[in-house]
C-alpha positions as CSV (number, residue, x, y, z in Angstrom):
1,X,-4.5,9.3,-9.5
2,X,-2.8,6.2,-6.9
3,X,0.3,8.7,-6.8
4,X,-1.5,11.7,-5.5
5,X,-3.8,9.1,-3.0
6,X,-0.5,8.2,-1.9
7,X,1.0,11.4,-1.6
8,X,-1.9,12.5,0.5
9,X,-2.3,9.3,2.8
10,X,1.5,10.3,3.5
11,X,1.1,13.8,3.9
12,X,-1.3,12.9,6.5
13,X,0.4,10.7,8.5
14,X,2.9,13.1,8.7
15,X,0.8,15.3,10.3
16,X,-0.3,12.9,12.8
17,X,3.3,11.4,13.6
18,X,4.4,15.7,13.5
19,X,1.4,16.4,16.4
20,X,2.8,13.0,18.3
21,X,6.4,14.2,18.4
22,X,5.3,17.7,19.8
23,X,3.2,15.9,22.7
24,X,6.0,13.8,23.3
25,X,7.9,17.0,23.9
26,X,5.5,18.3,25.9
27,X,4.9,15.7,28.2
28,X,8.8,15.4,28.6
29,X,8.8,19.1,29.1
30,X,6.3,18.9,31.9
31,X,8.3,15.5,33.5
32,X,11.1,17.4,33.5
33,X,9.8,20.4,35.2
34,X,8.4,18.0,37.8
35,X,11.4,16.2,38.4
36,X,13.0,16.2,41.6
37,X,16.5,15.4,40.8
38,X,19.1,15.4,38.3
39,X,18.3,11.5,37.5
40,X,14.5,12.4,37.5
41,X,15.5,15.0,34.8
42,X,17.5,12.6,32.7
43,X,14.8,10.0,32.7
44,X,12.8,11.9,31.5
45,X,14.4,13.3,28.9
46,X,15.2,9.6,27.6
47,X,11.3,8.9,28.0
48,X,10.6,12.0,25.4
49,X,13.2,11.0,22.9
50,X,11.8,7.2,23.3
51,X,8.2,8.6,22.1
52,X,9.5,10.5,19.6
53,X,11.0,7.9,18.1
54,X,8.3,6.2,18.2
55,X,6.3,8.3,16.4
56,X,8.9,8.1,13.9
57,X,8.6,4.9,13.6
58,X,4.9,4.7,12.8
59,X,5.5,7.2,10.2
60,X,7.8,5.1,8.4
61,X,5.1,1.8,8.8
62,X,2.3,3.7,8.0
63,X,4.5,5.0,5.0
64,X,5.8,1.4,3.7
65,X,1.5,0.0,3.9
66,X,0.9,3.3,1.8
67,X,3.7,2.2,-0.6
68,X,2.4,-1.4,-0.4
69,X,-1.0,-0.6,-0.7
70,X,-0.6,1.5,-4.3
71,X,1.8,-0.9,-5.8
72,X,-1.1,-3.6,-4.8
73,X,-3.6,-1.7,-6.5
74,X,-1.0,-1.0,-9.7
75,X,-0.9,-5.5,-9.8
76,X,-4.3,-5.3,-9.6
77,X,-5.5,-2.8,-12.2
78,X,-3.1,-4.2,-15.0
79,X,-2.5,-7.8,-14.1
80,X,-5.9,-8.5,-12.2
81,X,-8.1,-11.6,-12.7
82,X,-11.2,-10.6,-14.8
83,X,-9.8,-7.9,-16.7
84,X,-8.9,-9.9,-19.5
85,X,-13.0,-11.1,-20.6
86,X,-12.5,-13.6,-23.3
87,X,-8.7,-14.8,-23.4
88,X,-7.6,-17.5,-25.5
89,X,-8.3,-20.5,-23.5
90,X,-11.4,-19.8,-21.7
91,X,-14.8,-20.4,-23.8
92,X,-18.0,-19.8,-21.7
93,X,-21.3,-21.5,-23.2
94,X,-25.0,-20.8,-22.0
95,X,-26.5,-22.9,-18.9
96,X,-28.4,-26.0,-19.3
97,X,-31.9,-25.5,-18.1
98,X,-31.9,-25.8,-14.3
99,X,-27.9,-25.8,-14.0
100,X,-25.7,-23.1,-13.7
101,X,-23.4,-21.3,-15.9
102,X,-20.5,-23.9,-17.1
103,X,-17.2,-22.7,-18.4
104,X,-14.5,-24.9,-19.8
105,X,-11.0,-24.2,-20.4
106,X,-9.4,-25.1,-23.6
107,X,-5.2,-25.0,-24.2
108,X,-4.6,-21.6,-26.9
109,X,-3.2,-22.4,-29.8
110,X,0.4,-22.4,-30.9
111,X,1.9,-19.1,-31.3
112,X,-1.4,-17.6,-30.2
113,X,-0.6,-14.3,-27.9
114,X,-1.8,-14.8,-24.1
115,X,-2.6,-11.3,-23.8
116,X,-5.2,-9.5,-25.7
117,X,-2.5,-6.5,-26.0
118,X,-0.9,-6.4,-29.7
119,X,3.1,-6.8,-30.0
120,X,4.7,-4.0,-30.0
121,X,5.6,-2.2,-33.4
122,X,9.0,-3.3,-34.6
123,X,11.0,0.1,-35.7
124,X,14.2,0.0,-38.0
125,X,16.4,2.9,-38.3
């Protein structure tokens, strides 16, 4: 499901940086027309290929957070604090009346897995 958010977020940044890059051309199209001289022309022209690249250039940010943003939200789904209710380690007792909840936080014992996950099946062949 994060891959096709992802793929979407980028699709639609494309589209945003795709309609920059034609105004870009545009507005160099019209500077150009308006130009008065050869230089005018060329400036121009340098101006335009300065906002496309620009646009570009947003893409490729807006592409990297997108990137960041899903591998983020991979660390937090699997390796995220308070997924893992009642690891070795943590005991949580009832409150006192009129205090609040108090937890403590005990050492697991040797050789005791820190994951709730089981080890993985050994196979011979």
């Amino acid at each position: 499901m994060q891959a096709v958010k992802e793929k979407v977020k980028d699709t639609v940044s494309a589209a945003k940086a795709k309609a920059k890059e034609k105004q870009a051309k545009a507005e160099e199209k019209a500077e150009v027309a308006t130009a008065r001289s050869r230089a005018e022309e060329e400036l121009a022209h340098e101006r335009g290929k300065a906002r496309v690249a620009a646009a570009k250039m947003e893409l490729h940010q807006e592409k990297a957070l997108h990137r960041e943003e899903a591998i983020q939200h991979r660390l937090r789904k699997h390796h995220g604090v308070g997924h893992h209710h009642g690891m070795p380690g943590t005991t949580t007792t009832a409150p006192a009346a009129g205090t609040t909840a108090a937890t403590t936080t005990v050492p697991p014992p040797a050789g005791a897995p820190l994951h709730h996950h089981p080890a993985p099946a050994k196979h011979y062949y």
